[in-house]
Structures are given as C-alpha cells and as structure tokens.
C-alpha positions in Angstrom: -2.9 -23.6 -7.1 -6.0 -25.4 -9.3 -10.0 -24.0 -8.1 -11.6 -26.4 -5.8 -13.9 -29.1 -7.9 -16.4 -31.6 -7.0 -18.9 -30.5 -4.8 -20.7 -33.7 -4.6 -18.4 -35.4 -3.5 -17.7 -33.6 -0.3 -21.2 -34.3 1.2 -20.4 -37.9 2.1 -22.3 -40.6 -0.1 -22.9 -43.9 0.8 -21.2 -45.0 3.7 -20.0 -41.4 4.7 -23.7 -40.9 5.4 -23.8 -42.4 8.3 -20.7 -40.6 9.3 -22.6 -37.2 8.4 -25.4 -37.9 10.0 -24.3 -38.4 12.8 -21.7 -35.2 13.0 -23.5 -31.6 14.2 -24.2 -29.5 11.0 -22.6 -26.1 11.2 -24.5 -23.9 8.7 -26.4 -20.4 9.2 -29.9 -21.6 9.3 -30.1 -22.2 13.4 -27.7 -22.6 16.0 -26.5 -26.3 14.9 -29.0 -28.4 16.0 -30.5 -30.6 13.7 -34.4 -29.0 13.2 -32.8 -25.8 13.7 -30.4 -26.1 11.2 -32.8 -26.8 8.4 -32.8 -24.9 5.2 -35.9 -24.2 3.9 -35.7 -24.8 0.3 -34.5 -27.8 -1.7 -30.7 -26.9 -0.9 -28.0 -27.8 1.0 -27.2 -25.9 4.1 -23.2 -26.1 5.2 -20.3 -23.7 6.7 -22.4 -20.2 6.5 -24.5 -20.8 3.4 -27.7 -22.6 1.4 -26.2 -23.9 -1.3 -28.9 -23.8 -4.5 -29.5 -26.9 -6.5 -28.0 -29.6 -4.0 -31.1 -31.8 -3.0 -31.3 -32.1 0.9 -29.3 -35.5 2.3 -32.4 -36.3 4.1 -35.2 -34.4 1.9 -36.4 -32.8 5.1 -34.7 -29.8 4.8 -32.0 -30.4 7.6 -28.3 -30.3 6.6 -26.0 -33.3 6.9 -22.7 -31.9 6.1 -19.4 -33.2 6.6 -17.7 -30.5 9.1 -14.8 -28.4 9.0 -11.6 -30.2 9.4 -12.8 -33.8 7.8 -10.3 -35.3 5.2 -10.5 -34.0 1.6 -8.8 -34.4 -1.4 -7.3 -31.7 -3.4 -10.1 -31.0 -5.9 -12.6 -31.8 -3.4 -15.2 -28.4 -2.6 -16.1 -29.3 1.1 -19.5 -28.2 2.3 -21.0 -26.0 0.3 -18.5 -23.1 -0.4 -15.7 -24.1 1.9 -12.2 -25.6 -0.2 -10.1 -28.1 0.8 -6.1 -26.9 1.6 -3.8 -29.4 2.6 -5.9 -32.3 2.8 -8.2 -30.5 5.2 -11.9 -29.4 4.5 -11.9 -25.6 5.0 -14.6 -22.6 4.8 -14.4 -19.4 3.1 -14.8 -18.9 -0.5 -14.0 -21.3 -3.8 -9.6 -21.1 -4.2 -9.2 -18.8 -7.0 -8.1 -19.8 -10.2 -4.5 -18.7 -10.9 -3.7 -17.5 -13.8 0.4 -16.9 -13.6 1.8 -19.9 -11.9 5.5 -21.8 -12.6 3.3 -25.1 -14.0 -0.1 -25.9 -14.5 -1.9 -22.7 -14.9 -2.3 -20.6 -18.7 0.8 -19.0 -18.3 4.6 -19.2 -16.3 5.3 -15.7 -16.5 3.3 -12.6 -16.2 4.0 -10.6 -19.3 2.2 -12.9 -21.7 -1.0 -13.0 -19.1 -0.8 -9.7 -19.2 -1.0 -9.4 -23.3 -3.7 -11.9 -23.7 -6.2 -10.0 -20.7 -9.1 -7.4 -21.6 -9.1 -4.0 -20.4 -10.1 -4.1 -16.2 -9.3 -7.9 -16.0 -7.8 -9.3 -13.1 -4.5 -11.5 -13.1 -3.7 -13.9 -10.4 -0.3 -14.5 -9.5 0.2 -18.1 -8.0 2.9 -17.8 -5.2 7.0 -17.6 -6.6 9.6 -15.9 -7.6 9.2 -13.7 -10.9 12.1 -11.7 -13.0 10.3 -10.0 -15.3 10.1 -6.4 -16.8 6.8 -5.9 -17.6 5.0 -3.5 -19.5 1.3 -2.9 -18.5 -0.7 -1.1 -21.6 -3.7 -1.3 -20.7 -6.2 -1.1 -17.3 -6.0 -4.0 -14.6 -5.5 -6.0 -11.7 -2.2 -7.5 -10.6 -2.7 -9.6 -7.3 -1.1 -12.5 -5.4 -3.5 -15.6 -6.1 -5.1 -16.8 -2.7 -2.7 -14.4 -0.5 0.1 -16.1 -1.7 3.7 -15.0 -1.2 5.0 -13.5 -5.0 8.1 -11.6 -5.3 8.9 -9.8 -8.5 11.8 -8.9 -9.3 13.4 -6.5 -12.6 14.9 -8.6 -14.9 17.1 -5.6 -16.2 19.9 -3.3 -14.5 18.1 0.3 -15.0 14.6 -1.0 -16.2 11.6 -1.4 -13.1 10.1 -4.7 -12.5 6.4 -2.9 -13.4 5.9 -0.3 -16.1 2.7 1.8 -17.1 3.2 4.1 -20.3 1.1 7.6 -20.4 -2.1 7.1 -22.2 -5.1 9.2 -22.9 -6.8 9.4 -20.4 -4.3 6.9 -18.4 -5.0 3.6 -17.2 -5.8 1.7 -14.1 -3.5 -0.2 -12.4 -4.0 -2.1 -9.1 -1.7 -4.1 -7.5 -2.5 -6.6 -4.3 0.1 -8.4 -1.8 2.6 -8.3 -4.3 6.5 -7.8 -2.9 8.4 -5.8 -5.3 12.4 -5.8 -4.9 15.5 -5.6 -7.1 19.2 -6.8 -6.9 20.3 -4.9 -9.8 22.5 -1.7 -9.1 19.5 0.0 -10.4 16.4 -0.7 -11.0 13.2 -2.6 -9.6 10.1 -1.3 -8.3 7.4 0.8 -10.8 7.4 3.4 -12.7 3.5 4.7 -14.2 3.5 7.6 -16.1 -0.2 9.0 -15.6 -3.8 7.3 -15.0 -4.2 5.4 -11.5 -1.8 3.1 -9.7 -3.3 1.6 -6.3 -1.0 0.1 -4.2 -3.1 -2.4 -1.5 -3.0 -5.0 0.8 0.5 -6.3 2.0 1.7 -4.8 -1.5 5.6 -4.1 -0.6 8.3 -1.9 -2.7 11.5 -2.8 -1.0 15.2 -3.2 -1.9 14.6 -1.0 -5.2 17.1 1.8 -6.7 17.0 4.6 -9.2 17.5 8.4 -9.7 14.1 9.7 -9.4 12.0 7.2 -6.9 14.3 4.5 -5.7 10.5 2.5 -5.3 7.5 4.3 -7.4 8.5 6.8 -10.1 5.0 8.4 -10.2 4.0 10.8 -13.3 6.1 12.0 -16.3 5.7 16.0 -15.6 2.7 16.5 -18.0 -0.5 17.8 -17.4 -2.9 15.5 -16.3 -0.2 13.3 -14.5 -3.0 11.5 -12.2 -3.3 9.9 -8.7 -1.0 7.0 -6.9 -2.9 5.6 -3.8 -1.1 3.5 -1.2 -4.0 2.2 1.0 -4.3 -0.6 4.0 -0.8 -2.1 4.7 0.7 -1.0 1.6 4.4 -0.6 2.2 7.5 1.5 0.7 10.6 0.4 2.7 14.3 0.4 2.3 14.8 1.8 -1.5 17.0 4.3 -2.3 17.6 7.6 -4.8 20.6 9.2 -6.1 18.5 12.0 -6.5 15.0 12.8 -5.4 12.8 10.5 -3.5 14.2 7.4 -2.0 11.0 5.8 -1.5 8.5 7.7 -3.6 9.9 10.3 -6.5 5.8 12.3 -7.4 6.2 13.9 -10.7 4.3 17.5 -11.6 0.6 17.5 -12.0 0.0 14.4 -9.5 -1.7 13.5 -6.5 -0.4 10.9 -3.9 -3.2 9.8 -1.2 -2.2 7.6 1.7 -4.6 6.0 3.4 -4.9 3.3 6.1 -1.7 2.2 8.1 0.6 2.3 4.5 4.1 3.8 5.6 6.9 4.9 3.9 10.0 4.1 5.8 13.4 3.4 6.0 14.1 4.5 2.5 17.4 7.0 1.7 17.7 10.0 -1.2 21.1 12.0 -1.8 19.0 14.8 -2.7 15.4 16.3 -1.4 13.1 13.9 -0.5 14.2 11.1 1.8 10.9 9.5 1.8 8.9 11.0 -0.2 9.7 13.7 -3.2 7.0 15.9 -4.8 7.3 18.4 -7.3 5.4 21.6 -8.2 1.4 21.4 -9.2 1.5 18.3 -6.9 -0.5 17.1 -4.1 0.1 14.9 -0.7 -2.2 13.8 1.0 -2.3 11.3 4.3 -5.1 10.0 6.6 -6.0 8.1 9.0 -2.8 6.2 10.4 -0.5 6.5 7.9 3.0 7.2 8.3 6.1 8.5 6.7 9.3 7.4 9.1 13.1 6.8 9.3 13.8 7.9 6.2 17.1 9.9 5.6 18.5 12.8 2.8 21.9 12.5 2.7 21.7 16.3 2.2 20.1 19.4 1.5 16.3 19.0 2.2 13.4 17.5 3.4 14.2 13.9 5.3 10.6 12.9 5.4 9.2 14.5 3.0 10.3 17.0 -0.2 7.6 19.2 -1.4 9.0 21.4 -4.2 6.8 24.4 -4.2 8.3 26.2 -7.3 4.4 26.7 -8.7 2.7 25.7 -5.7 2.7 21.7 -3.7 0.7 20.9 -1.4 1.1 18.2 1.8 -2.3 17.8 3.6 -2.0 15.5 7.3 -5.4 14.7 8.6 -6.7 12.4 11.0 -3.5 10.3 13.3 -1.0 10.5 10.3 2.5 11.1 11.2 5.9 12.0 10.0 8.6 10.6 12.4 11.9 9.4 13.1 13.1 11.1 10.0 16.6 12.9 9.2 18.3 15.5 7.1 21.9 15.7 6.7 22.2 19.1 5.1 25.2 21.3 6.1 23.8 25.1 5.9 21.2 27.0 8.2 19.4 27.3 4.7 19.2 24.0 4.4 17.1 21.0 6.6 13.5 19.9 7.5 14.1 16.8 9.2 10.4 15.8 8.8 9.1 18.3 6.1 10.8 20.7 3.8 8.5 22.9 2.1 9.3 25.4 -1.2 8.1 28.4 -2.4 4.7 28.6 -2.3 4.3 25.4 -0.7 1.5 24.7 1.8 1.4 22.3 4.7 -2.1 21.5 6.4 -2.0 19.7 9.7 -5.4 18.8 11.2 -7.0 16.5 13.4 -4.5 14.7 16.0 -1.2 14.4 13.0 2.2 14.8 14.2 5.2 15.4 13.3 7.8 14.4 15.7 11.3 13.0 16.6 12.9 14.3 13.6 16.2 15.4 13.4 18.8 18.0 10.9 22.1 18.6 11.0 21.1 22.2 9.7 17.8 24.1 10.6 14.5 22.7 10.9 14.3 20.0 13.1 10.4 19.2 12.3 9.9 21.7 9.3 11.9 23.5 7.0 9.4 25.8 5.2 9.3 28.8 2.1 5.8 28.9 2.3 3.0 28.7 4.3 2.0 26.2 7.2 -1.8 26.3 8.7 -1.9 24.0 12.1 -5.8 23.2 13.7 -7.1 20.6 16.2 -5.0 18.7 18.1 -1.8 18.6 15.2 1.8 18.8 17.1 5.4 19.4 16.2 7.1 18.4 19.0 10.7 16.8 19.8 12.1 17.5 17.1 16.0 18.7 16.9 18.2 20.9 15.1 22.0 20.5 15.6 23.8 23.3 12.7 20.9 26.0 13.1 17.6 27.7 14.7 14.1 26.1 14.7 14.2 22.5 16.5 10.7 22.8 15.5 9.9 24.7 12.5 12.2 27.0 10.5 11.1 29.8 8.1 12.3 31.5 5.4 11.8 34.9 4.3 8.9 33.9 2.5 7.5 31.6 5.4 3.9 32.5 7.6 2.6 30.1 10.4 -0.7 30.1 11.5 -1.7 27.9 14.3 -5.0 27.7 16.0 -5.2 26.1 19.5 -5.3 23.6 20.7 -2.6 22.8 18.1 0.7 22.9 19.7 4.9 23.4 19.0 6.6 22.0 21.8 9.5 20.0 23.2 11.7 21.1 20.1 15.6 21.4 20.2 17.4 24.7 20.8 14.1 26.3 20.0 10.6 25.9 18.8 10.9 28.6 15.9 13.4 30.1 14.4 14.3 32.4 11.1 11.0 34.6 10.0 8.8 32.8 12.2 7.9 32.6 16.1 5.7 30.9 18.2 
C-alpha cells in the first residue's frame, strides 16, 4: 500500500466549496458548529486536529472540511490527517509507507530490506505471503504495514523462517502482527540466540517444528543469553518438538516475560516441556492475564510447562496468569506435572489470584510435579487437577520438594488427592 498524498486536494476547491460549506465540520476545536469549531490560528481544523500551514477555507478561522466518508481517491490525504482506503475518506493517521511489498514498494522480499536498514530501523511488511529464511544481524523492527495480514513462511526444511545470531551485547528484535508458520517437516518459526526478541501485537508462531522449540528456539546456552518477551495478543499455538518445548524451547542464562493476554497453547513436545521448556539459570515469568494451556508431553514431564532446575530455574505467576488444560503422558509415579514440572532446585512463585487448574497426568502430579521448592500467597489456587498412574492430583513432591503456602492461597478439588509424595497439605 503507497502513503496517502495530496492534502490539498481533499479540502474541496472550487465547486466542492460549496459542498464543504455547507457539510458540519467535525474537528476538535468545539462541538461541530460552525463558530465553535474555529481554529484559532491560520490552519485548518478537520477529523481531531489543526493542521499547520493550510490557510483557513474562509479566512475566519472556521473549518470547512469535507467529512468522513466523502469520495476520495487513492493518493488523496482527506481532512487534515485522515487517509483515504477504498475510495473512502477515513481518519486516523497518514497510511504508512511499506517497505516490503510483492510490487511497488523498495523491495519484494524481506531479506534485502533487511540488509539495506540501519541499526533500530523499522521495516514494514505490506500484506502477503513470504518464504524466506532470513537472517537478522543487526537491531530492528519487523511489523505488518498498516495491520495488514503477512504470513511468513521458512523457505528451507530444518532452517526457521526468522534468525538472530549471538552478538555482543545482542541485538533487538521486535516483531508486530506478523503470522509465522511452516509446511516443512521441520522448521519455521525463530530461533535468536541472545539480545531481545519482543513478540507483540497479533504476532502468531503457529504450524512450526523442530527439536528444541517447535516455535521460538530462545538462547544458545551461554552466559548472557538475554530476554524473550511475548506481550498483548502475542500467540504460540499448535507447534510441536521432538524433544523439549513444543511451543517455546528457553535456553540457559534467559529470561521469558509474558505479559498481557499472550498464551501459549495447543502446542505438543515428546519430551519435557509441552508448552513451554526452560533450562537451568533460566527465568519465567507471567502477568497479568497470560496463559499457558492445552498443551501436551507425550511423556515424562511437565505438560505446561518444563523448568529444568539442574542449577536453579525459576517460574514466577503473578497477577490472573494461568496454567490450564494442560497434559502429561508420562508412565512412572516419578514422572508427571500436568501443569508444572519443576527440577532440582527449581522454584515456583504463585501470587496474586494465578491458577493452575484442570490439568491432567497419567503419572503423578496432576497440577505440579516438583524437586524443589513451591511458595503459594494471595489468592493463587491449584485446584481440579488429576492424576490417573500416581499420588498428588494436586501437587507431587520429591524427596527434595518443600511447600509453603500462606492463606488465603488454597489446594483444592484435586484428583485422588491434594498432595502426595514428601509433601502434604
């Protein structure tokens, strides 16, 4: 999509004056009458703003705009700031400029844009379908171009659609309402090795497959590794691992912050990790309404959520996140943690109103599955949670395992029992 040009010749000249003139201006400067409406400089007042250096249509200081919804044409500006989209005069801001687009723009495909860009640039990607894999070496901004609908896919069986190499100190990647996907028997999704990745907006990891996070590989087990964030309606759905991690595969030395409503969901691991996979030195942390759900191991541990505490992992819940709906296939009483399977010394923190609920193992566990240490405050629950092969419907412990829960925090509703192994309730 081309920027919206011509300002002038959206505020009706000549004969279009009369039409103006005789239409009720809609900008901020009153409540639409004509006195009230008046701007109070040489400008032009239309759809929320005083645009500067537009002489006034009557040189009183009143607006005479053509309204919202009057015929444009497609590199017509319509008053003031508004753009034109499908013949139509609209409001908001300017259409950006895209920069990636299949004709018309700088570029057709989004690894030379992303060669030619300084450090912290943005890229705009006009809406399409792109099969590319790209290597991002440096810090920026990768988002769909005017909320348009871009899927990108991997171009190679085994190789991810996005790739961001280690660097000293790492770089910054943001991606926005992007949908990432693969039809390759492996493949797709990212993989960043350290610095910051930012997954925002509708940004979508779906369809993807690989051995260590079926959708984000995060980290490259050096020090330093550095921080993914998946914030507003950032999603991970529906990838898979033939390891750790079907949805999100956190090497050591990282952080992983979810924020907002992002979810991981629906996504499958053979190994630990259904969800989400995090190994020692590592750090989980979700807020406000985000969500880890339906996700699966096929067996062994941790259907929600892996942490590996060889060295010390942590999984922090605040605010109304949850971990639900989430299952663990594995076939010993040693094995499990439908929602949450935590190592040696791993630490879960449940505050706030969090939950953990309606997760199920075919071993022990039904909520949590812990070597280390859980702390539970506030109004945090494991509740209705089931374990078919062992003990501890709601959270099973290990030698190694303490629980500490402060009321009004609660374990309740769980199948055969509420606690089993080292701990009780």
């Amino acid at each position: 999509m081309k920027a919206a040009l011509g300002l002038g010749a959206a505020l009706g000249l000549g004969a279009s004056d009369d039409v103006a003139a005789k239409l009720r201006p809609e900008g901020p400067c009153g409540k639409g009458g004509r006195k009230d409406n008046a701007c109070t400089k040489d400008s032009q007042c239309c759809t929320g703003y005083c645009e500067r250096n537009l002489r006034n249509r009557d040189r009183k200081g009143r607006c005479r705009c053509i309204r919202k919804g009057r015929p444009c044409t497609e590199k017509q500006t319509c008053c003031g700031k508004s753009t034109c989209a499908s013949g139509v005069c609209g409001s908001g801001l300017p259409a950006e400029i895209c920069d990636v687009c299949s004709s018309g723009c700088a570029y057709s495909t989004i690894q030379p844009a992303v060669a030619a860009a300084a450090s912290g640039a943005t890229i705009r990607i006009d809406a399409g379908t792109y099969r590319e894999d790209v290597t991002v070496d440096k810090s920026l901004t990768l988002k769909a171009c005017n909320g348009a609908t871009v899927t990108w896919y991997n171009l190679t069986d085994g190789q991810r659609a996005l790739f961001v190499p280690r660097a000293d100190p790492g770089y910054n990647v943001v991606v926005e309402g992007i949908t990432f996907t693969s039809d390759s028997t492996s493949g797709g999704g990212i993989h960043q090795e350290n610095g910051a990745l930012t997954l925002s907006g509708s940004t979508t990891v779906t369809g993807c497959k690989a051995g260590y996070g079926g959708g984000v590989h995060f980290g490259d087990g050096n020090s330093n590794g550095g921080v993914l964030v998946l914030q507003g309606s950032a999603i991970v759905t529906s990838n898979s691992s033939d390891s750790y991690g079907g949805g999100i595969y956190m090497d050591s030395y990282t952080t992983l912050e979810m924020r907002g409503t992002s979810a991981v969901t629906n996504n499958v691991a053979s190994g630990q990790g259904g969800g989400v996979f995090t190994q020692s030195y590592s750090s989980m942390t979700m807020r406000d309404d985000a969500s880890v759900t339906g996700n699966t191991s096929t067996s062994v541990t941790g259907g929600g959520i892996g942490v590996y505490g060889g060295t010390g992992a942590f999984l922090v819940m605040h605010d109304r996140s949850s971990v639900s709906g989430n299952s663990c296939q594995g076939s010993t009483q040693y094995d499990g943690g439908g929602g949450v399977s935590l190592g040696t010394p791993g630490y879960l923190t449940m505050d706030g109103d969090t939950i953990i609920s309606g997760n199920a193992t075919t071993a022990s566990g039904g909520g949590v599955r812990t070597n280390g240490q859980v702390t539970m405050s506030g109004n945090a629950a494991i509740k209705q949670n089931t374990a078919t092969g062992g003990s501890g419907g709601g959270i099973f412990g290990a030698a190694a395992a303490a629980l500490t829960k402060n009321a009004p925090a609660t374990i309740t509703g769980n199948s055969p029992d509420q606690c089993g192994g080292s701990l009780s309730c």
